[in-house]
N, CA, C and O of each residue as an XYZ file, in Angstrom:
432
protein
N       0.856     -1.166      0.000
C       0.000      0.000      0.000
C       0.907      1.236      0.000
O       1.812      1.190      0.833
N       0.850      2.244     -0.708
C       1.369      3.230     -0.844
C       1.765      3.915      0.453
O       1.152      3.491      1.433
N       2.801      5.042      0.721
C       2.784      5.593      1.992
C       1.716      6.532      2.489
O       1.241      6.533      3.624
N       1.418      7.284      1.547
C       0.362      8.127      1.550
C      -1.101      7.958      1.431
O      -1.877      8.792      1.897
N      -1.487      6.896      0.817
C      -2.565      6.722      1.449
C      -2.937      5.639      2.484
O      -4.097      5.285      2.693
N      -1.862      5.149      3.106
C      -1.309      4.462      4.610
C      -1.694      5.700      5.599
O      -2.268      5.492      6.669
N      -1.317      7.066      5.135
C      -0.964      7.511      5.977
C      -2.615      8.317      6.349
O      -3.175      8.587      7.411
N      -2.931      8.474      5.146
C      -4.549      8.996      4.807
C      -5.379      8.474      5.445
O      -6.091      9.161      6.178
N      -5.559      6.927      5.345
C      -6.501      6.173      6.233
C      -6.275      6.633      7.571
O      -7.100      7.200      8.288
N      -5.066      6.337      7.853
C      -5.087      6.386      9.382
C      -5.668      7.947     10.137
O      -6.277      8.024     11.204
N      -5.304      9.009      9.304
C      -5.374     10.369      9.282
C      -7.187     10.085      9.452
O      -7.705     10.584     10.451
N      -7.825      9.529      8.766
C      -9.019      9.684      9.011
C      -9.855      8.262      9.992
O     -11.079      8.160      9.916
N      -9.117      7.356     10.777
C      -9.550      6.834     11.588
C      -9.591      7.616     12.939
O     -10.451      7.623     13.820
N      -8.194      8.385     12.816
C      -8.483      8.586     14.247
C      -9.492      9.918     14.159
O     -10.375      9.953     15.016
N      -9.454     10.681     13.489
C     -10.471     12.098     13.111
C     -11.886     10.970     13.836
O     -12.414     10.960     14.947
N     -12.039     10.383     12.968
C     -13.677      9.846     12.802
C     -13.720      9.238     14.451
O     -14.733      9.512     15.094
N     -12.403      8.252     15.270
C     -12.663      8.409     16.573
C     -12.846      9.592     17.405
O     -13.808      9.677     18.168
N     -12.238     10.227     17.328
C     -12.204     11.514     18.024
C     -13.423     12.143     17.791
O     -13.843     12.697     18.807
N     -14.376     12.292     16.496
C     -15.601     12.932     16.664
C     -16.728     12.038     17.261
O     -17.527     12.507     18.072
N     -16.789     10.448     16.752
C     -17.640      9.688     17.946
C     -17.061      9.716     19.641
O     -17.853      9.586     20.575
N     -16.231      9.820     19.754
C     -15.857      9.964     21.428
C     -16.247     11.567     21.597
O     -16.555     11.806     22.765
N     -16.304     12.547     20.865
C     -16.973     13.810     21.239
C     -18.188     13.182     21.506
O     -18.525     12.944     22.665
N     -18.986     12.844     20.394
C     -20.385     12.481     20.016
C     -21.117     11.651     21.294
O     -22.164     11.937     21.876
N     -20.561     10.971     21.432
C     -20.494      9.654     22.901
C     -20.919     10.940     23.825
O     -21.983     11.333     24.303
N     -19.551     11.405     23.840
C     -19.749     12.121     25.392
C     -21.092     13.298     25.329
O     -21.555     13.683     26.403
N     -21.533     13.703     24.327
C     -22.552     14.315     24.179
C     -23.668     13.832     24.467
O     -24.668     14.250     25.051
N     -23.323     12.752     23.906
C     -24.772     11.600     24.016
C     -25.497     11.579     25.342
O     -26.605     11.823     25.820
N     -24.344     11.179     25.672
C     -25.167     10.352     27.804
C     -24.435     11.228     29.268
O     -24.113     10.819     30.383
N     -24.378     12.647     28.587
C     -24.347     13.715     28.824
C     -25.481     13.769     30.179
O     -26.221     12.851     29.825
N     -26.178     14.367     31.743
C     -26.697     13.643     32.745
C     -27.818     15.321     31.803
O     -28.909     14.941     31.379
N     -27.556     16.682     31.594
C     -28.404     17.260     31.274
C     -28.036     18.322     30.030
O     -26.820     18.492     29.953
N     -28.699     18.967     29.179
C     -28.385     20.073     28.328
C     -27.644     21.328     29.261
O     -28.020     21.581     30.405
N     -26.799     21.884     28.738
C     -26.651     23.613     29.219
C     -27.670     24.403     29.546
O     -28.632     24.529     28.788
N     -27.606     24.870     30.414
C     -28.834     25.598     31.113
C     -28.721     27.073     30.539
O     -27.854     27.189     29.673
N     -29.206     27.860     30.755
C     -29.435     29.254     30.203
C     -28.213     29.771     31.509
O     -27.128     30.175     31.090
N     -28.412     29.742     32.824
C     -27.433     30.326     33.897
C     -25.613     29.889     33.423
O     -24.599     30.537     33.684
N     -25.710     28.903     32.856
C     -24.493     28.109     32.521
C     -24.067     29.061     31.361
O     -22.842     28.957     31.420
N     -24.250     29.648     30.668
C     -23.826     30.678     29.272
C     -23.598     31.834     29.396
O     -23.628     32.710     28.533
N     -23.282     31.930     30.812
C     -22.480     33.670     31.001
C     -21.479     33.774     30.078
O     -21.573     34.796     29.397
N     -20.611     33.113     29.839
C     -19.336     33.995     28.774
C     -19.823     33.686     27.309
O     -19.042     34.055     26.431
N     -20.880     33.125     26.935
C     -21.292     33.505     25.958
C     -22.512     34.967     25.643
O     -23.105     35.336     24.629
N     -22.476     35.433     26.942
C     -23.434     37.181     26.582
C     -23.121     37.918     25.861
O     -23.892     38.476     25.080
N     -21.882     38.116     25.934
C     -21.397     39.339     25.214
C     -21.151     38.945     23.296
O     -20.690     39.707     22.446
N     -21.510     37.919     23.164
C     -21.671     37.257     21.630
C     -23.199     38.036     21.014
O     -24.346     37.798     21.394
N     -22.753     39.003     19.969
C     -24.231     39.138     19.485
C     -24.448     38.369     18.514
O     -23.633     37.838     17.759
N     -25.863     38.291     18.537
C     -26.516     37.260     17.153
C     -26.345     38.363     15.933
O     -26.244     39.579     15.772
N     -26.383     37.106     15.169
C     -26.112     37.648     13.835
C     -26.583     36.615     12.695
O     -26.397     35.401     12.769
N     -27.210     37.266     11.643
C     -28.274     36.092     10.843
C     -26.884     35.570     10.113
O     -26.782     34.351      9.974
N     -25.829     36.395      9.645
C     -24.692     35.659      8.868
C     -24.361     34.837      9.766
O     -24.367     33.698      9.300
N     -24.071     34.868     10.849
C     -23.196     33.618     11.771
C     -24.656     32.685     11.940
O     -24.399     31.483     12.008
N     -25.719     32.919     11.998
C     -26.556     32.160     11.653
C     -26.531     30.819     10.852
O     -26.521     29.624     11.146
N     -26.524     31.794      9.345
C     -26.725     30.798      8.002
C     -25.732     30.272      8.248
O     -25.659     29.499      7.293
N     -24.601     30.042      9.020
C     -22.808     29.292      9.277
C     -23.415     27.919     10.025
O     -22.822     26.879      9.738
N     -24.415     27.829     10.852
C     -24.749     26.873     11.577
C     -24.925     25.151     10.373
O     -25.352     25.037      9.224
N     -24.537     24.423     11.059
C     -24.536     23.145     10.330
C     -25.405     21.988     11.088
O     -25.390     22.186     12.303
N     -26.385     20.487     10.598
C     -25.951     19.826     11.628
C     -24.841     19.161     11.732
O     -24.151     18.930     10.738
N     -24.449     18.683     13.173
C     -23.568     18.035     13.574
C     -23.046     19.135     14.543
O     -22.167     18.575     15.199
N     -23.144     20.263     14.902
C     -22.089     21.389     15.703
C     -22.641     20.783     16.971
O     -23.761     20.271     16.952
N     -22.066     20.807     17.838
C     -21.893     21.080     19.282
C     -22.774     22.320     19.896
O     -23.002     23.323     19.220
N     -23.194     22.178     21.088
C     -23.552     23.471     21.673
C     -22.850     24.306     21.656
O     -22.998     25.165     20.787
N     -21.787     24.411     22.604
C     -20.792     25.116     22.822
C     -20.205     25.994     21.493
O     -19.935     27.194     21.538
N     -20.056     25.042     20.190
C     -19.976     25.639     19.257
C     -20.815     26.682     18.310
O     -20.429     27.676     17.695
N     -21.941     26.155     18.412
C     -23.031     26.958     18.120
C     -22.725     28.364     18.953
O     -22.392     29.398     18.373
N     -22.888     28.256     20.440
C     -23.058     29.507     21.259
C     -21.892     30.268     21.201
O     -21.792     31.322     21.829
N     -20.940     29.790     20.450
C     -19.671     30.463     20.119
C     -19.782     31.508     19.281
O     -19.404     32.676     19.361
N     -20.472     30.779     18.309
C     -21.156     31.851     16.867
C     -22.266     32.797     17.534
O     -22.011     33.959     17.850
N     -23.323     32.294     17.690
C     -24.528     33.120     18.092
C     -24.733     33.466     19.641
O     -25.819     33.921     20.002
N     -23.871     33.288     20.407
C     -23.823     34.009     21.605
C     -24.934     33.206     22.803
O     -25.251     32.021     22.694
N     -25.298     33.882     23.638
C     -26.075     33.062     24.754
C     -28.069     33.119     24.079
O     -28.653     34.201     24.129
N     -28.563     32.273     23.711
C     -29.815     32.640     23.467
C     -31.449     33.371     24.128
O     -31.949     33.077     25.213
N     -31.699     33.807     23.678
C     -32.561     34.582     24.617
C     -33.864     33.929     25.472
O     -34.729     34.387     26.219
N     -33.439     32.322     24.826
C     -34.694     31.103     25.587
C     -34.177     29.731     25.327
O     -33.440     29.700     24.342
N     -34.276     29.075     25.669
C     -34.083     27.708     25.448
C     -35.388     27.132     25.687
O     -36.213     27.847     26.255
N     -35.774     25.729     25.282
C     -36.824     24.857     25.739
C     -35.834     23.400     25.750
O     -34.793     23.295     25.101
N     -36.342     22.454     26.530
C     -35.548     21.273     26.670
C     -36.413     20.430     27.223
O     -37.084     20.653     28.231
N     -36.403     19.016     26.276
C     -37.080     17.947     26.604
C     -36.759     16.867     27.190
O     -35.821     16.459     26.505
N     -36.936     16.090     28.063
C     -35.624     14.940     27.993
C     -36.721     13.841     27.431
O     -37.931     13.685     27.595
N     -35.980     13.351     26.896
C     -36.388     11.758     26.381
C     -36.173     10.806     27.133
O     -35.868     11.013     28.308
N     -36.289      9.475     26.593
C     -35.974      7.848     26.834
C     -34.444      8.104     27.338
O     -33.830      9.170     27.328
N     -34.021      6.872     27.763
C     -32.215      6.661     27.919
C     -31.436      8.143     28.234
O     -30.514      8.445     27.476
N     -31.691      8.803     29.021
C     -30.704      9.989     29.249
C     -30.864     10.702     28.443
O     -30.131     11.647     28.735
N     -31.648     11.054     27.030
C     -31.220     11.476     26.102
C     -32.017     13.443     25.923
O     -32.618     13.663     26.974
N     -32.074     14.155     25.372
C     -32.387     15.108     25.442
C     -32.745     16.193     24.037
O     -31.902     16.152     23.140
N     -33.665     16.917     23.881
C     -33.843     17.583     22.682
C     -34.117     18.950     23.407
O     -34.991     19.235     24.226
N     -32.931     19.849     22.767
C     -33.410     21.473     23.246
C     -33.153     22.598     21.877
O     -32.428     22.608     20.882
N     -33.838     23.191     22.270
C     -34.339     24.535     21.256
C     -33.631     25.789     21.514
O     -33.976     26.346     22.556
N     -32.832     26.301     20.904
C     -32.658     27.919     21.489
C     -33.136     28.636     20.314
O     -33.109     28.403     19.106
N     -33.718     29.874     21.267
C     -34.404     30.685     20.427
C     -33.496     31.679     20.528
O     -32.609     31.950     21.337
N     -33.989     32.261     19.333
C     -32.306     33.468     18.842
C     -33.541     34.301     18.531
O     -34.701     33.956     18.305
N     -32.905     35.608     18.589
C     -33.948     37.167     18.025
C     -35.291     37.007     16.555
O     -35.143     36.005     15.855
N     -35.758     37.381     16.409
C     -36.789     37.317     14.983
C     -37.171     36.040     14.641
O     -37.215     35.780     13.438
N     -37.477     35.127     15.497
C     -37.797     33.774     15.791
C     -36.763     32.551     14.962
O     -37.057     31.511     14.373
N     -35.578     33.164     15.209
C     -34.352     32.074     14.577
C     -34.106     31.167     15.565
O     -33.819     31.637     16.666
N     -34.160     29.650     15.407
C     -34.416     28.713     16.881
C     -33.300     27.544     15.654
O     -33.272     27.296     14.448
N     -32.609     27.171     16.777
C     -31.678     26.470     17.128
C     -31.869     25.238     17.060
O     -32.091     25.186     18.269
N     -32.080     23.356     16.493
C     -32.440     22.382     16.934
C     -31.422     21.538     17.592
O     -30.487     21.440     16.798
N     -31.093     20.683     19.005
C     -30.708     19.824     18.906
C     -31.114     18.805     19.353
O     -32.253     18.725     19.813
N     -30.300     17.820     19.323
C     -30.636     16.061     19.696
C     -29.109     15.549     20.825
O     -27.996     15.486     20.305
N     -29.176     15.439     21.352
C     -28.234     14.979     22.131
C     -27.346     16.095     22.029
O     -26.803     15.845     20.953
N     -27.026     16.769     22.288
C     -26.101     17.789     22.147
C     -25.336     18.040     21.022
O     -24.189     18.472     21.148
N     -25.884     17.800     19.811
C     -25.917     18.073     18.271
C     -26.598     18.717     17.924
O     -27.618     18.708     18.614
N     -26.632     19.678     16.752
C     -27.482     20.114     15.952
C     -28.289     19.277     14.870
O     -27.868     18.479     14.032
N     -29.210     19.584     15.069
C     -29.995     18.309     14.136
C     -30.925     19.810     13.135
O     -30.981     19.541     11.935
N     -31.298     20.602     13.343
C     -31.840     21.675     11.875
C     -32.187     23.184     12.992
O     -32.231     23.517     14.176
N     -32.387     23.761     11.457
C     -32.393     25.434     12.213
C     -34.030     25.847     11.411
O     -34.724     25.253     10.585
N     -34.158     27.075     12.102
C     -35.284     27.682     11.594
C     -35.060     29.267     11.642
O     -34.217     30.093     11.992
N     -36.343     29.181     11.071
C     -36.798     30.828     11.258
C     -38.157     31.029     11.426
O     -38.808     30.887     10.391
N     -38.780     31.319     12.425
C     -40.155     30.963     12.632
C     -40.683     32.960     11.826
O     -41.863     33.297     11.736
């Protein structure tokens, strides 16, 4: 096998571990981020461009990096530990996730 793509595979085994061991730890996570928990994200203003930047798959933390602390959350918990929460952003731009992923965005 060539060196380089020896070296490629491996380059993307451990990537792809490293985002399921994020993913994991997101997963069975005991609750979502609370609204009190996002003080150093206040001073982040929203912004519809850092908006349209949102993907699924981001992280909370990452998200609130871009769009700052939201002005509501809602949070459900499910079956098995698991959890679905909403942040609502200014002009009804809301946030989806699933286990501490982004799973879709809106604009109500």
């Amino acid at each position: 096998m060539p060196r380089k793509l020896l070296l490629a595979l491996c380059t993307a085994m451990v990537l792809t571990f490293s985002v399921s061991a994020d993913a994991q730890e997101l997963r069975y996570r005991d609750e979502p981020i609370s609204l009190d928990q996002m003080g150093e994200y206040a001073d982040i203003r929203f912004s519809k461009e850092n908006f349209e930047t949102v993907t699924n798959g981001m992280a909370e933390k990452q998200v609130l990096s871009l769009l700052g602390k939201p002005q509501d959350l809602r949070k459900e918990q499910r079956r098995h530990g698991r959890w679905t929460v909403h942040y609502h952003y200014p002009e009804g731009h809301v946030v989806n996730f699933k286990n501490g992923l982004v799973v879709g965005k809106e604009k109500n």
